[in-house]
C-alpha positions, 0 to 999 in steps of 0.5 A: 747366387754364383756368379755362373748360373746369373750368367746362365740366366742373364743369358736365357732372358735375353735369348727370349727378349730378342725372340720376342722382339724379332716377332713383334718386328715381323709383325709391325713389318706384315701389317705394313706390307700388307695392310688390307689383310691385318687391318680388317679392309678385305674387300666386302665382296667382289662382281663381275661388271657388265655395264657403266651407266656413267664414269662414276656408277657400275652395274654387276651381272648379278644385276646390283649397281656400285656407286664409286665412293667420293667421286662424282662425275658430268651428268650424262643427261636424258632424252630431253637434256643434252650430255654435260661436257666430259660426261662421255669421255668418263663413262668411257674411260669406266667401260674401258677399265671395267666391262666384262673384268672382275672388281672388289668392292671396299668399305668406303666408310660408316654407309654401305649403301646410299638413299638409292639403295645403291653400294658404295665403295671404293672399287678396286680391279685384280691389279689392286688399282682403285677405280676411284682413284684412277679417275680422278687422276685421269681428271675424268671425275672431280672429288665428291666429300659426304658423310660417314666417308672414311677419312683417309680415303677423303685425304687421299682422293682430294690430294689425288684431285689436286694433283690432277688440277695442277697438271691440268689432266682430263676435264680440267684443261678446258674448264678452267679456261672458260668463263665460269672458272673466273667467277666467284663462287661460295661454299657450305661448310655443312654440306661441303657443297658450292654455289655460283655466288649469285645463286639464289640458295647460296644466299640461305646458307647460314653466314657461320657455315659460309666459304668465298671463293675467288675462282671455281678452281679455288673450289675444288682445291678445296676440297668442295663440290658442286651443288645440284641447284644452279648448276654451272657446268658446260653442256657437251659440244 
């Protein structure tokens, strides 16, 4: 072949090499700009919220109920049972960055709903900030793992708590203060679940799934959560 038309083709092949390239990098460049678009993440669905029953659960005008996904928060109590310290200050914190706005629910994992027939997600408002997120930050919730949770948003959340428990942000300025913080404690590597180390169930946890921990801030820097049985937290003054 003359040494002209090589050239010619040299030079048409790379003219589309370097099309193809530049798309395949404003591709790469548009995923991460914007991940929940290309990634299949859009929210599932979206409500207005009408209530909070506390700092980790909505209630939506169309009447479902959002539980936040891989947070938990102080029990509010009954009639019968006083609030548990931080309980009202998180379901304040809640109503005060949700009541009458518009929020998104994201898939938070392989469930959807829990045993209470309540969605799980993780909630975000029209700025694109996730309720989860913000209330652990604000150290108005600690981290809840549980299975079929997705993750990235499990990694996130726990460094998120971390951060909050270093900085002694919300709840954590008085509870790592009081008495029950310099107890030790035992956790289930099954259940991601711990006990007061003198609690009568943390003694059935198999010696295989078995975890010491010194402090209640050893715990939760862990990544674990309270267990419901023999439960620790201080009552609301």
């Amino acid at each position: 072949m003359p040494f002209r038309p090589l050239l010619s083709c040299l030079q048409a092949l790379a003219r589309r090499c370097t099309i193809v390239l530049c798309s395949c990098t404003f591709f790469v460049l548009f995923c991460l700009v914007n991940p929940l678009t290309v990634t299949g993440r859009e929210a599932l669905s979206q409500g207005l919220v009408a209530l909070n029953f506390d700092g980790d659960t909505l209630k939506l005008t169309d009447r479902r109920v959002v539980r936040l996904a891989g947070i938990d928060t102080p029990e509010m109590g009954s009639k019968d049972a006083r609030p548990q310290y931080y309980a009202r200050e998180s379901r304040a914190l809640l109503t005060q960055l949700t009541k009458g706005k518009k929020v998104f629910l994201h898939a938070a994992g392989a469930d959807n709903k829990d045993r209470h027939g309540r969605l799980i997600a993780n909630v975000r408002l029209e700025d694109g900030r996730s309720l989860n997120e913000i209330m652990l930050a604000e150290g108005a919730a600690f981290f809840y793992p549980h299975k079929g949770m997705d993750l990235q948003l499990s990694q996130r959340l726990l460094a998120i708590q971390q951060k909050a428990i270093q900085e002694r942000r919300g709840l954590w300025a008085h509870l790592l203060t009081l008495p029950v913080a310099r107890q030790t404690y035992m956790g289930n590597r099954n259940s991601q679940r711990f006990f007061p180390s003198d609690c009568a169930e943390a003694q059935r946890i198999k010696p295989r799934n078995r975890v010491y921990y010194g402090t209640l801030m050893d715990a939760f820097l862990a990544g674990y959560a309270p267990a419901r049985v023999c439960p620790f937290w201080p009552i609301q003054q």
